[in-house]
C-alpha positions as CSV (number, residue, x, y, z in Angstrom):
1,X,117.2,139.6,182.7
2,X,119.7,140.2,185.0
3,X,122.3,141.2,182.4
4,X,120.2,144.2,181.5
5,X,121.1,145.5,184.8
6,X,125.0,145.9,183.8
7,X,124.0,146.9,180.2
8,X,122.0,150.1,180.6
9,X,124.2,151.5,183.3
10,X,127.3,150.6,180.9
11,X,125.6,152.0,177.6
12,X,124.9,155.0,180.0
13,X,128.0,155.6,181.0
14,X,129.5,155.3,177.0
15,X,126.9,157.9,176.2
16,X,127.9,160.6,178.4
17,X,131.5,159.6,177.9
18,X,131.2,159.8,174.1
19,X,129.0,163.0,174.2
20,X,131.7,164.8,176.5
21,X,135.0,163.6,174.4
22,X,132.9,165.3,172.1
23,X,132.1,168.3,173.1
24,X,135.9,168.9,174.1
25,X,136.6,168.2,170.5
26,X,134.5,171.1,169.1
27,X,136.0,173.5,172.1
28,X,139.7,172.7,171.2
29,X,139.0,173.7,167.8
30,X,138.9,170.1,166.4
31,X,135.9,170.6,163.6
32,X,137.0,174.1,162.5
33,X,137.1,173.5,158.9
34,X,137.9,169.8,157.7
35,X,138.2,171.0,154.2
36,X,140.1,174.1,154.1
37,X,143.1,171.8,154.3
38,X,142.6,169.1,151.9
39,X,142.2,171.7,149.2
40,X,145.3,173.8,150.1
41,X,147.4,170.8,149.8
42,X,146.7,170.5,146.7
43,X,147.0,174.0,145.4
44,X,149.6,175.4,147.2
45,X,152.0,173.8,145.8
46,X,151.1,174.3,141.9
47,X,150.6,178.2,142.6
48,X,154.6,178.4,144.3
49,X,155.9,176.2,141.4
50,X,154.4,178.6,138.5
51,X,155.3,181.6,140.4
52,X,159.1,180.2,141.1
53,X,159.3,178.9,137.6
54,X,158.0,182.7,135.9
55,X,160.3,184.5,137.9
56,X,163.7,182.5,137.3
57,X,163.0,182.1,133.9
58,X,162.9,185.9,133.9
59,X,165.6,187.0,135.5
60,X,168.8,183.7,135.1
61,X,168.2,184.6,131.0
62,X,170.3,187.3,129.5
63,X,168.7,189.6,127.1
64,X,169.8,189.4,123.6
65,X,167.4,192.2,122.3
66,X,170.1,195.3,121.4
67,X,168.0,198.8,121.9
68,X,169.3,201.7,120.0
């Protein structure tokens, strides 16, 4: 019974600790937008490759088409 008496002070303690780490997470911005990201990583990179690859293949190829 005795070891109660250290518990509920310590899980006290935890509480308030955990509840304030968090709250400083949401003010620094921390939960903004969790998914934004993942996704962009994964079209950015398509989207500059298609955009790079039209465009040199454009302009680096002579034209061979004679107008009169």
């Amino acid at each position: 019974m005795s070891v109660i008496y250290g518990l509920i002070p310590g899980m006290i303690l935890l509480g308030l600790v955990s509840v304030l780490v968090f709250f400083w997470a949401v003010k620094n911005g921390q939960y903004d937008d969790m998914e934004g990201p993942a996704h962009r990583i994964l079209d950015d990179d398509d989207v500059d490759q298609t955009q790079n690859n039209t465009s040199s293949t454009t302009t680096d190829k002579p034209n061979n088409f004679k107008h009169d």
